[in-house]
Structure formats: C-alpha cells, structure tokens
C-alpha positions as CSV (number, residue, x, y, z in Angstrom):
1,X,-1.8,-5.5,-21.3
2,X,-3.9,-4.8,-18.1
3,X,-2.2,-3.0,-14.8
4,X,-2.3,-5.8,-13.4
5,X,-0.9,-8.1,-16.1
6,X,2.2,-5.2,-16.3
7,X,3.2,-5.9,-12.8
8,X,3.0,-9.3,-12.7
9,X,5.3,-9.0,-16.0
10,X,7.3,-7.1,-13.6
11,X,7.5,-9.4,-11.0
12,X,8.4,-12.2,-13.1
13,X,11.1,-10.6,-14.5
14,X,12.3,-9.4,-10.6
15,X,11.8,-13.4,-9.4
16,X,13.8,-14.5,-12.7
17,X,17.1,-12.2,-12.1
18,X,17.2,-12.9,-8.1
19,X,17.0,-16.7,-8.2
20,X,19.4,-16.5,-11.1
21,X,21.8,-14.1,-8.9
22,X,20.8,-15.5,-5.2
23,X,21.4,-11.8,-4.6
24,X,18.9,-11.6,-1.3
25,X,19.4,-12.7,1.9
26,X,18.2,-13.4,5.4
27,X,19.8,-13.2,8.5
28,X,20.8,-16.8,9.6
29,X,22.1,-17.6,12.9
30,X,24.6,-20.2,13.7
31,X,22.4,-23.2,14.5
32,X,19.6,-21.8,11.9
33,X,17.4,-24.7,10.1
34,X,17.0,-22.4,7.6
35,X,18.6,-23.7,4.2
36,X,20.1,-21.2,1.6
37,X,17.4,-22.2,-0.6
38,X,14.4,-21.3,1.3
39,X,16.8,-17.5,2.5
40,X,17.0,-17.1,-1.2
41,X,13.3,-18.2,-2.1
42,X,12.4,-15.3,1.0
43,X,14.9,-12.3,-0.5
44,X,12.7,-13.2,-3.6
45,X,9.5,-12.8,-1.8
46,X,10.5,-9.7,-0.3
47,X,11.5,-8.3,-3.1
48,X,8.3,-9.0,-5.2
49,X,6.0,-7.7,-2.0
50,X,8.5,-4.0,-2.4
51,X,7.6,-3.7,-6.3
52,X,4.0,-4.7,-5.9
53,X,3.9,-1.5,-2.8
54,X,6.4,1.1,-4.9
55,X,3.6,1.0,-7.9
56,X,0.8,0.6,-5.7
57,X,-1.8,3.3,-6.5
58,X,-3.2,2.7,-2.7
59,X,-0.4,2.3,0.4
60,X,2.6,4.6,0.3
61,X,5.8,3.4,1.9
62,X,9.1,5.5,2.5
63,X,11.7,2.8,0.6
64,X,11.9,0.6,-2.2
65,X,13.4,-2.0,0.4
66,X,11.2,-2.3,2.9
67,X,9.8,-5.9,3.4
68,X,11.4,-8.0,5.5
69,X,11.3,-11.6,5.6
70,X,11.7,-14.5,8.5
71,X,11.3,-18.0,8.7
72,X,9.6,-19.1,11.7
73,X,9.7,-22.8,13.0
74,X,6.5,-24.4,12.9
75,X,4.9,-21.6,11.8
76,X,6.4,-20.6,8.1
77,X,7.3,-17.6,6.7
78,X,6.1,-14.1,8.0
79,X,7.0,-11.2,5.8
80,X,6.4,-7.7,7.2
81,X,6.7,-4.4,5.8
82,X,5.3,-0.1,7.4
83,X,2.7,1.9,5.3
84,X,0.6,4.4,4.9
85,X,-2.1,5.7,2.4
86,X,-1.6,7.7,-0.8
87,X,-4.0,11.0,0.0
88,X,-5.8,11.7,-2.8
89,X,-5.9,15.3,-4.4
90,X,-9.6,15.4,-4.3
91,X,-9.9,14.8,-1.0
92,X,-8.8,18.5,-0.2
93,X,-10.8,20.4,-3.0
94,X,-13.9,18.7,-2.4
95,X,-15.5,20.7,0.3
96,X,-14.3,24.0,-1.3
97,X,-15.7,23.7,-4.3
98,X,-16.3,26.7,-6.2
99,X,-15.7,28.5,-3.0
100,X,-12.0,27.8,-3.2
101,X,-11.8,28.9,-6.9
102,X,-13.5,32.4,-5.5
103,X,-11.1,32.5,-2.8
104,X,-8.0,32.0,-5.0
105,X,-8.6,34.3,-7.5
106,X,-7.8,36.9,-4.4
107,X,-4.3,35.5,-4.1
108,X,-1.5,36.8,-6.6
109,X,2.0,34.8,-7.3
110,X,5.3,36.4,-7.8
111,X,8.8,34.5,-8.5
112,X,11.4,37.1,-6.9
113,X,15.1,36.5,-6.6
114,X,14.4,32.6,-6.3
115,X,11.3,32.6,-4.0
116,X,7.5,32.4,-4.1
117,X,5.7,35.6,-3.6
118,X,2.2,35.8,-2.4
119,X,0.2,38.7,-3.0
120,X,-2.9,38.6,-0.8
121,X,-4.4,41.1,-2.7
122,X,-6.0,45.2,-1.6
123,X,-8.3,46.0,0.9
124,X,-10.0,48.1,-2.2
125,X,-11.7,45.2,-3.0
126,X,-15.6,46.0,-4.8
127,X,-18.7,44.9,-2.9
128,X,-19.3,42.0,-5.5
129,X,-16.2,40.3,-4.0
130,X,-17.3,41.0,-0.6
131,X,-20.2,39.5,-1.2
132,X,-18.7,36.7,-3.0
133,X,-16.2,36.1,0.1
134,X,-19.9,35.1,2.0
135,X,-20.5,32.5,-0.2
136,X,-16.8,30.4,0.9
137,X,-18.1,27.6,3.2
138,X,-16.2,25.3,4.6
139,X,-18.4,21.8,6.2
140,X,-15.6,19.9,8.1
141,X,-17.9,17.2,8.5
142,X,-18.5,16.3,5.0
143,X,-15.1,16.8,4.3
144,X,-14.4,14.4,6.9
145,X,-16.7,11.9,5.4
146,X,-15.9,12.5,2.3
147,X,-12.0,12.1,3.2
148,X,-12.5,8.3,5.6
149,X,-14.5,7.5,2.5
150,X,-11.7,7.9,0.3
151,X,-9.0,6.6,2.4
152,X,-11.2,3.6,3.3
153,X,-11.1,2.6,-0.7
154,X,-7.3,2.7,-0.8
155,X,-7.0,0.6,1.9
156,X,-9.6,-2.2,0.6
157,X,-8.0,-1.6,-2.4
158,X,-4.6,-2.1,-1.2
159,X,-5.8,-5.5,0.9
160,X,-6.8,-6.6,-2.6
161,X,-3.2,-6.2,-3.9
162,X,-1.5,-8.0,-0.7
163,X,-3.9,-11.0,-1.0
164,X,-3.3,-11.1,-4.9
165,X,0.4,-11.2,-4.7
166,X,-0.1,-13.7,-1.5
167,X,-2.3,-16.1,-3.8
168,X,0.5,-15.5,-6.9
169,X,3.8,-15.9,-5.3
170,X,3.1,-17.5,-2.4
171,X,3.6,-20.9,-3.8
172,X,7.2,-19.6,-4.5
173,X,8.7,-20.9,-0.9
174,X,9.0,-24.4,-2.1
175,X,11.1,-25.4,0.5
176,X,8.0,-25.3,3.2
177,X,5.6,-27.8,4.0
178,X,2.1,-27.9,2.8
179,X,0.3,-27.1,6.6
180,X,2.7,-24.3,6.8
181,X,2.0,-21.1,6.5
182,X,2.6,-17.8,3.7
183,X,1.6,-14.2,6.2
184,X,1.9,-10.6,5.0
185,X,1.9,-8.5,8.1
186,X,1.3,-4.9,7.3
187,X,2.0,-2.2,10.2
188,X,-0.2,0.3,9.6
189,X,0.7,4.3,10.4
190,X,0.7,7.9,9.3
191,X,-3.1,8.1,8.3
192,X,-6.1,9.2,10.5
193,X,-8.2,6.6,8.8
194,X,-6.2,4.1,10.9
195,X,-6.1,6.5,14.1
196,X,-10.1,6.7,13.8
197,X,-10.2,2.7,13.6
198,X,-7.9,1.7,16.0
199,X,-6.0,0.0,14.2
200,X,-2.2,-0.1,13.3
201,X,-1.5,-3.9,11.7
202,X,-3.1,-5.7,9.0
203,X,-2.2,-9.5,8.6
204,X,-2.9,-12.0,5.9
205,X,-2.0,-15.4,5.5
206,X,-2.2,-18.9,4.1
207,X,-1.4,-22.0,4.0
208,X,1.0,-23.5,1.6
209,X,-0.6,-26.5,0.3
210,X,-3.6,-24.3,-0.6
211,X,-1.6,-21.7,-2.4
212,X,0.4,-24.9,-4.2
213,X,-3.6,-26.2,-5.1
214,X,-4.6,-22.7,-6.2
215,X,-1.1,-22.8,-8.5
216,X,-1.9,-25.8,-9.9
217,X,-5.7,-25.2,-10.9
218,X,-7.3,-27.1,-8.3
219,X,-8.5,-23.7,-6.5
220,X,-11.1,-21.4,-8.5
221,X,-10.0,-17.5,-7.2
222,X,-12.7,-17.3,-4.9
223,X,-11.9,-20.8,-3.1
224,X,-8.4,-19.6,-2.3
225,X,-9.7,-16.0,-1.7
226,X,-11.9,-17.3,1.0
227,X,-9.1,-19.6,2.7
228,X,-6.9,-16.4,3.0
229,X,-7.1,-15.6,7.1
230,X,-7.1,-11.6,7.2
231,X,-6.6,-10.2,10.9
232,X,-6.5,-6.6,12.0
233,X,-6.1,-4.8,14.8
C-alpha cells in the first residue's frame, strides 16, 4: 500500500469511529442554524485535516487537535488550523560540507556526572590541521538558496496534501448545499520562507457540488484540481 493509500486507510477508519460515536463538536449558539448533523459531519472534518498534518512529511503543527471548524451562513464551512515547515536536516549540512566534517573532528565528547562535555581540543594542534582549518568556508548565500529551495518544496508539497484531502473528504458535509462552499485556511508562521514572502495564510476552497461531482466520477482529478480557488497572502 502507497503513503498515500495508508492515510487515507487511516482516515477512513478515524471518519468511521466519529460518526459512529458523534464524539466532535462545535460550538452552537442559542439561535444557531446549525443542525447536530452538519456539527458532527464538521468534528469529523476537523479531525481528518489533524491526522492528515500529524503524518505530514511537509507542515509541522504543535497539537494533534488543532483544526477548528465553523459553519458560516451563506458561505459554508471554513476550517482553520497554524503551521509551520518541517526543516530539513540537510538544509544545515549542505554548505559545510566536508568542511564541517574537518571542523568536527576538532571537537571531543565526554558524558560526566549526567552532562555533555565538550572538548574543544589543544592549541598543539600540527600545521596540517592549521591548514586544514583554511579550507572551512561557509557561503551564506548558497545556503540561503539552498535552504528557501528546500522550504519552498515542503510547502508545495504540503498545498498538495490540503487540496487532496479537500477533494477527498470534502463531499463529507452532506448537510450543505451544492453552491456552498468546503475552505481550508492555513495561518502560516514560524518559518523565514514565509517571512521572505510575505506571507502568513494560505486558503483553499471549493464548492460542494463540484466536490459531490468529483465523488461521484463525473470530475477527472485535474478538473476538480483546477476548480479548487487557492489564495495567499
């Protein structure tokens, strides 16, 4: 079974046990339209959006509860959710290269009575290694490159996953109406990608009666991938 195929085993299995349980909720004021279907077919929603982030390989997020999920008159259902992006390890060792591995091999470590001890190493150090110290060059701007590079996958990456699980489970809120509308909003923090673009919120949206068509087979992926609205800003 394919990554993909896993999670959506997953998710079925997550949809399956909270409609059977009716175990999530949204707030409802007094005079709310919103029926204790549609809250229930939401908690669902929400839920399945906070799997699909927790295994995401691309946006981290600090809880395994963090979607939210509203019902908006005329408008449908908004669900919204904060992340970041995973860093990568080879974003920091690219630009060091072989000069890192030089540089390390000066540092010694020590466990002591519980703590980490670094040995830094002798000034009696031979010429070679002198020399060898020349050689450690650090280019901040290809690292920097390298690094938006990197961080600019995720996030396409991670845009993939939203508007796949949009185009799978969006169909889920029976209870709306066909010219209403399915949005993921994403607010967008803790990564200088985002600080470099200006950018802090990601939306992406459609409208039911196209999801319900895509659900059905009337909808090839790239028709209903094209009639997904992305905004960012």
């Amino acid at each position: 079974m394919t990554k993909s195929g896993t999670i959506r085993a997953v998710l079925g299995g997550v949809i399956i046990a909270a409609a059977a349980t009716g175990s999530f909720t949204v707030a409802e004021s007094a005079d709310s339209k919103v029926t204790k279907k549609l809250k229930r077919q939401i908690g669902v929603l929400e839920r399945v959006i906070d799997e699909v982030l927790v295994e995401s390989p691309n946006f981290l997020v600090g809880s395994s509860r963090n979607t939210h999920g509203v019902y908006l008159e005329g408008f449908g259902v908004l669900l919204a959710f904060e992340a970041s992006l995973i860093s990568k390890d080879g974003d920091w060792e690219f630009n060091w290269g072989e000069g890192w591995g030089k540089l390390g091999n000066k540092f010694k470590f020590e466990q002591k009575d519980g703590k980490i001890i670094i040995d830094l190493g002798s000034d009696d150090e031979d010429d070679e290694d002198d020399e060898d110290d020349d050689d450690i060059e650090f280019d901040e701007d290809e690292w920097r490159e390298k690094h938006e590079e990197s961080q600019r996958k995720l996030y396409e990456a991670g845009k993939a996953e939203l508007a796949e699980t949009l185009m799978d489970y969006g169909e889920t809120l029976t209870s709306l109406a066909d010219d209403q509308w399915v949005a993921v909003a994403a607010f967008l923090r803790d990564s200088d990608f985002f600080s470099s673009k200006k950018m802090s919120t990601l939306i992406l949206k459609a409208k039911v009666g196209d999801l319900r068509a895509y659900s059905q087979g009337n909808l090839s992926d790239k028709a209903i991938a094209d009639r997904i609205v992305e905004e960012e800003y």
